[in-house]
Backbone as a chain_set.jsonl record, in Angstrom:
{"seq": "XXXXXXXXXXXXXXXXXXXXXXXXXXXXXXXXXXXXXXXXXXXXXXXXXXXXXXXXXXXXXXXXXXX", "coords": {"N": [[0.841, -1.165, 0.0], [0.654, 2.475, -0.897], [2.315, 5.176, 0.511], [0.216, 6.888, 0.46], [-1.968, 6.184, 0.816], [-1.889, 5.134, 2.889], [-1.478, 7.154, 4.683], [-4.072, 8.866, 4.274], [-6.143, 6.813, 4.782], [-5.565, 6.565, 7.562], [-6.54, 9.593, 8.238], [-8.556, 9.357, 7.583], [-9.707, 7.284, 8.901], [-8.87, 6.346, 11.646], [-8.141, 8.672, 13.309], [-10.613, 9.802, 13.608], [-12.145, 7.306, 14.911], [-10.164, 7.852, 17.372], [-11.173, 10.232, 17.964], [-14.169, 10.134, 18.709], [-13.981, 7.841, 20.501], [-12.763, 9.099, 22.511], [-14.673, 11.098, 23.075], [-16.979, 9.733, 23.982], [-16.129, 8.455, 26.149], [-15.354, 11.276, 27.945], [-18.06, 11.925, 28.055], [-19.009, 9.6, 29.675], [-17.361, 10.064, 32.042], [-17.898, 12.369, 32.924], [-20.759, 11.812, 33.145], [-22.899, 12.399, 31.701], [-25.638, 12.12, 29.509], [-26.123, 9.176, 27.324], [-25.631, 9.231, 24.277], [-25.989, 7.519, 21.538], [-27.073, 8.003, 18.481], [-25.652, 10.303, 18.421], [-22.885, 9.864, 18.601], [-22.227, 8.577, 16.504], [-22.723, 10.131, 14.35], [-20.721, 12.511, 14.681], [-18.821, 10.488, 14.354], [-19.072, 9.694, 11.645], [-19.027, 12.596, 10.433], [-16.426, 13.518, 11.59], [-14.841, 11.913, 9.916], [-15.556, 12.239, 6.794], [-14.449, 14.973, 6.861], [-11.942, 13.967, 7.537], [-11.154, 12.721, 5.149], [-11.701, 14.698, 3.195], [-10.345, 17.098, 3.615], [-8.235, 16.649, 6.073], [-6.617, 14.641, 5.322], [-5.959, 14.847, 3.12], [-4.263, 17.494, 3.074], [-2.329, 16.541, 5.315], [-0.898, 14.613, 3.73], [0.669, 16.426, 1.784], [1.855, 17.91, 3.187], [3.27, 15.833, 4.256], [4.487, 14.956, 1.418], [6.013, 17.9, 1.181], [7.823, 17.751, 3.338], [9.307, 15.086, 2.632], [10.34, 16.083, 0.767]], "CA": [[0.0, 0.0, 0.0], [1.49, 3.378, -0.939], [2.342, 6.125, 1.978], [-0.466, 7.987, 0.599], [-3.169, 5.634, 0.848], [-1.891, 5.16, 4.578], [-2.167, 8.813, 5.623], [-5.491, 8.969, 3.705], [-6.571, 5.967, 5.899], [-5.483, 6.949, 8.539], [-6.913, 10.99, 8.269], [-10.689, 9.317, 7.445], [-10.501, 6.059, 10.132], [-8.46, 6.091, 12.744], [-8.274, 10.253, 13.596], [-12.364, 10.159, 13.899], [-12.483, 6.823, 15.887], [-9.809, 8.244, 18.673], [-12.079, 11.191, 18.952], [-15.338, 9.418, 19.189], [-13.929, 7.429, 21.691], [-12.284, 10.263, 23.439], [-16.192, 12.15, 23.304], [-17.965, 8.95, 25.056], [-15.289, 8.7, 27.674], [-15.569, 12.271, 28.073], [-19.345, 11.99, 28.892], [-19.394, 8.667, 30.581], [-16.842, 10.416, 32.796], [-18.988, 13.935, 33.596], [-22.195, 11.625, 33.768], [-24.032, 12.801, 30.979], [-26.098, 10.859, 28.872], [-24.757, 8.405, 26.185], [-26.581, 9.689, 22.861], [-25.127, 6.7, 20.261], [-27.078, 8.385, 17.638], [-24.687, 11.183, 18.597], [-21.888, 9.911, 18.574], [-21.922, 8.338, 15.307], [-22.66, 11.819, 13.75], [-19.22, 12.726, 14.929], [-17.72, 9.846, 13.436], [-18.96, 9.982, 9.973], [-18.802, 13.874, 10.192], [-14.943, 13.662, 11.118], [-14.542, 10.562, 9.018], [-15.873, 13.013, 6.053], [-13.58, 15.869, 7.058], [-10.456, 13.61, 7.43], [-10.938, 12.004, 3.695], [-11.848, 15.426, 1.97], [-9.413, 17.89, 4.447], [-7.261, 16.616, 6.519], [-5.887, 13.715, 4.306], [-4.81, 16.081, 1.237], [-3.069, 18.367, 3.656], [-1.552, 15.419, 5.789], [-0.243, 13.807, 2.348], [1.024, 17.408, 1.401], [2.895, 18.319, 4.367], [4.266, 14.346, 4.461], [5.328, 14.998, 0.474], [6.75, 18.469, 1.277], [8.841, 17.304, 4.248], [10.354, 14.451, 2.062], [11.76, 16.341, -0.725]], "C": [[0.896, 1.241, 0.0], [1.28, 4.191, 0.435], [1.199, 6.926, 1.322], [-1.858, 7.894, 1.099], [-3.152, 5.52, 2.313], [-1.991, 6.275, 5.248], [-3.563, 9.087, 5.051], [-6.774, 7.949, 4.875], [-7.135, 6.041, 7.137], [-6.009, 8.632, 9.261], [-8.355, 10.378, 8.389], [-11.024, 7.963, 8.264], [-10.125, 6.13, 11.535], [-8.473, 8.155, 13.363], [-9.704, 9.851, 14.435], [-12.728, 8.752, 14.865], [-11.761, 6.989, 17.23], [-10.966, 9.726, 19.124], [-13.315, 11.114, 18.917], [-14.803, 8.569, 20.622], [-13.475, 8.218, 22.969], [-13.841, 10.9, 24.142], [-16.821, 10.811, 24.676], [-17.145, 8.398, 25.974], [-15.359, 10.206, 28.451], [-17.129, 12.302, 29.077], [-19.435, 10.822, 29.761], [-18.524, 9.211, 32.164], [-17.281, 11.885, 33.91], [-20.416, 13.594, 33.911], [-23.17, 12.206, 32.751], [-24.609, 11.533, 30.222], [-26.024, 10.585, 27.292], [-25.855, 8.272, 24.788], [-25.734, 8.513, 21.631], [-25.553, 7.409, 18.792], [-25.57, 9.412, 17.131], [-23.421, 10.886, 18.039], [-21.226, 8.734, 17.071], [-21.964, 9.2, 14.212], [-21.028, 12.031, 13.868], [-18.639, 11.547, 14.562], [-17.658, 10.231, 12.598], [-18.511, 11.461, 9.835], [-17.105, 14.076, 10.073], [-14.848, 12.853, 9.996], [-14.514, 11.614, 7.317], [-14.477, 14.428, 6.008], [-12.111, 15.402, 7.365], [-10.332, 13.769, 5.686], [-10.805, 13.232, 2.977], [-10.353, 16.609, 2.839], [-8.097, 17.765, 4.991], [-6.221, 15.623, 6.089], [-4.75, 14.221, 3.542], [-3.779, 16.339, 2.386], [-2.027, 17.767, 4.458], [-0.389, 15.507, 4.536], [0.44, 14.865, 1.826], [1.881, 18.217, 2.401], [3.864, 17.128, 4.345], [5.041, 14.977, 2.745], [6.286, 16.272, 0.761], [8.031, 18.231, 1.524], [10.171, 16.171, 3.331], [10.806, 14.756, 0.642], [12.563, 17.641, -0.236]], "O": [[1.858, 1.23, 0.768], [0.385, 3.984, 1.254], [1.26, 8.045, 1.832], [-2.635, 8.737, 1.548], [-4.162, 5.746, 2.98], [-2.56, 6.361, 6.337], [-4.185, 9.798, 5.84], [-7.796, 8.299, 5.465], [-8.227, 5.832, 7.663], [-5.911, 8.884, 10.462], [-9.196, 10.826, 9.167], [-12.167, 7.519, 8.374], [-10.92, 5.998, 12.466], [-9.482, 8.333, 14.046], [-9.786, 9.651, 15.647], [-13.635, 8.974, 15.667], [-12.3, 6.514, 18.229], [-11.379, 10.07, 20.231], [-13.835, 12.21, 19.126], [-15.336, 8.791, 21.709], [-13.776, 7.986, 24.14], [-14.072, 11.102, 25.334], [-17.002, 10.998, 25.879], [-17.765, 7.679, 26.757], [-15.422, 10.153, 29.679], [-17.291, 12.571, 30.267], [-20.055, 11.079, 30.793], [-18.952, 8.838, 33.257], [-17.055, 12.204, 35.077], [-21.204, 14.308, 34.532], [-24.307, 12.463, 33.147], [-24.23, 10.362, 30.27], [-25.914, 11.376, 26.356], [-26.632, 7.364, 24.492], [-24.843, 8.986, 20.925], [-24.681, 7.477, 17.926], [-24.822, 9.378, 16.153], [-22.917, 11.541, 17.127], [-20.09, 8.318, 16.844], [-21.28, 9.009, 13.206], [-20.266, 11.613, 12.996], [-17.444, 11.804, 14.415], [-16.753, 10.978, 12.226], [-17.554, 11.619, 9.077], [-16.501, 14.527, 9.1], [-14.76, 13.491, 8.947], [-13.432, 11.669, 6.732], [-13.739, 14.602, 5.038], [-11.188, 16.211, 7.449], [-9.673, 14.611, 5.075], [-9.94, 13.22, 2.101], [-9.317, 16.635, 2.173], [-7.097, 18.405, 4.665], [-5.053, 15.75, 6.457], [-3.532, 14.144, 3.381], [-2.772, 15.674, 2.627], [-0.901, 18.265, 4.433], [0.618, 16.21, 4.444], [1.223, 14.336, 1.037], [2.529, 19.207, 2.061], [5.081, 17.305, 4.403], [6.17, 15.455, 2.863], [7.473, 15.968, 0.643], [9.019, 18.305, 0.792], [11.394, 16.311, 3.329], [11.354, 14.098, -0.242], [13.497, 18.079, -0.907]]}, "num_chains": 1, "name": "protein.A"}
């Protein structure tokens, strides 16, 4: 798999499931109550905003750096 497909990957899967899991530790920890609709919104929503945003610019800071 190329390095681009792995920062791409990694910008639209893994990013958006540490901060989903971060959010419902967050509330299970202050006691609020545990909205799953919720907190699958905020996946896909990051998940969406890794792939189209933070991917490119990842993959574009990683190509900078190595030339």
């Amino acid at each position: 798999m190329s390095k681009g497909v792995k920062i791409m990957m990694f910008a639209a899967l893994v990013l958006p499931a540490f901060i989903t899991i971060f959010r419902i530790i967050l509330d299970y920890f202050l006691g609020r109550e545990m909205e799953w609709m919720s907190y699958s919104t905020v996946f896909f929503g990051s998940a969406v905003g890794g792939l189209f945003f933070a991917g490119p610019l990842m993959y574009t800071i990683f190509k900078t750096k190595e030339n």
